[in-house]
Steps between C-alpha positions, in 0.01 A plus 500: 500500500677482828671846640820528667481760761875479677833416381821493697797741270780577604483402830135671545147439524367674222076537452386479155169436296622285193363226277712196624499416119811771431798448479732601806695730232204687420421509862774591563596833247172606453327454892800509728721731228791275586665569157798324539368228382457453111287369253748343231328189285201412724557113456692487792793437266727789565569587843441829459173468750700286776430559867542302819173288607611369852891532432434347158556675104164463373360708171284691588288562204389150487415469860108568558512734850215284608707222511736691778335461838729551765811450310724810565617713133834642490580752193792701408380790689570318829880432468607843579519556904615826685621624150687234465504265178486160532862328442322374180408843351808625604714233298250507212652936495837391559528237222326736274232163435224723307448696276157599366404343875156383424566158596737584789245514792386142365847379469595647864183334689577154306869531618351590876297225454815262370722645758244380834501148328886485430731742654783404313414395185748419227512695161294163316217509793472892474460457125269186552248719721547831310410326136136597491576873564521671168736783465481669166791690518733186575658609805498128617875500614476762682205382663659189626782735623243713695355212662809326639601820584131536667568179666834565652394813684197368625731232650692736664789506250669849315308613199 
């Protein structure tokens, strides 16, 4: 079995000594203790696992860490800067969008992940690329509220 000996997180090089047949989630939590990221169905069904693969929302707990190479791994952890949320945290607090919060570090990166593609979506597209994040408290609305709010002060608008 092939071993995977670097990975780039969070904007760093990071040496490990892993079994590139893991999953990046378990990789991860239990290696890298990057908890922010969680383990919700393990299908890759729920969101719950969702991280940034080269700018993209990919679930983690489906993606072999072998399979990674170069490609650089952004997780929830990495938002925060200088003490400083991220405009998307910050609306996801101001329009109250969780509860329980076990999916809301999966929601956030997806939306981070919507939000490079589109910087303006409309309420239909945010719902369109937000469908296969499960929230089991139903705090939908105010999820799509957080994220154009997300969008319009990362575009330099009032929040």
């Amino acid at each position: 079995m092939s071993r995977v000996t670097q990975l780039h997180v969070n904007g760093k090089d990071l040496q490990i000594d892993v079994d590139g047949e893991r999953t990046l989630l378990s990789v991860l939590r239990d290696d890298l203790v990057l908890t922010g990221t969680k383990y919700g169905c393990g299908e890759g069904q729920c969101g719950a696992c969702t991280v940034l693969i080269d700018g993209v929302a990919t679930r983690s707990c489906v993606t072999k860490v072998g399979s990674l190479g170069e490609k650089k791994i952004a997780t929830i952890e990495s938002l925060e800067q200088n003490g400083r949320l991220h405009p998307l945290q910050q609306a996801f607090l101001d329009a109250g969008a969780m509860q329980c919060s076990y999916c809301t570090s999966g929601m956030i990166m997806a939306s981070v992940g919507l939000l490079r593609k589109n910087a303006n979506p409309s309420e239909g597209e945010i719902v369109t690329a937000m469908n296969r994040n499960v929230c089991r408290c139903g705090t939908y609305q105010r999820i799509v509220l957080a994220i154009q709010q997300g969008a319009k002060a990362l575009s330099g608008g009032a929040r």
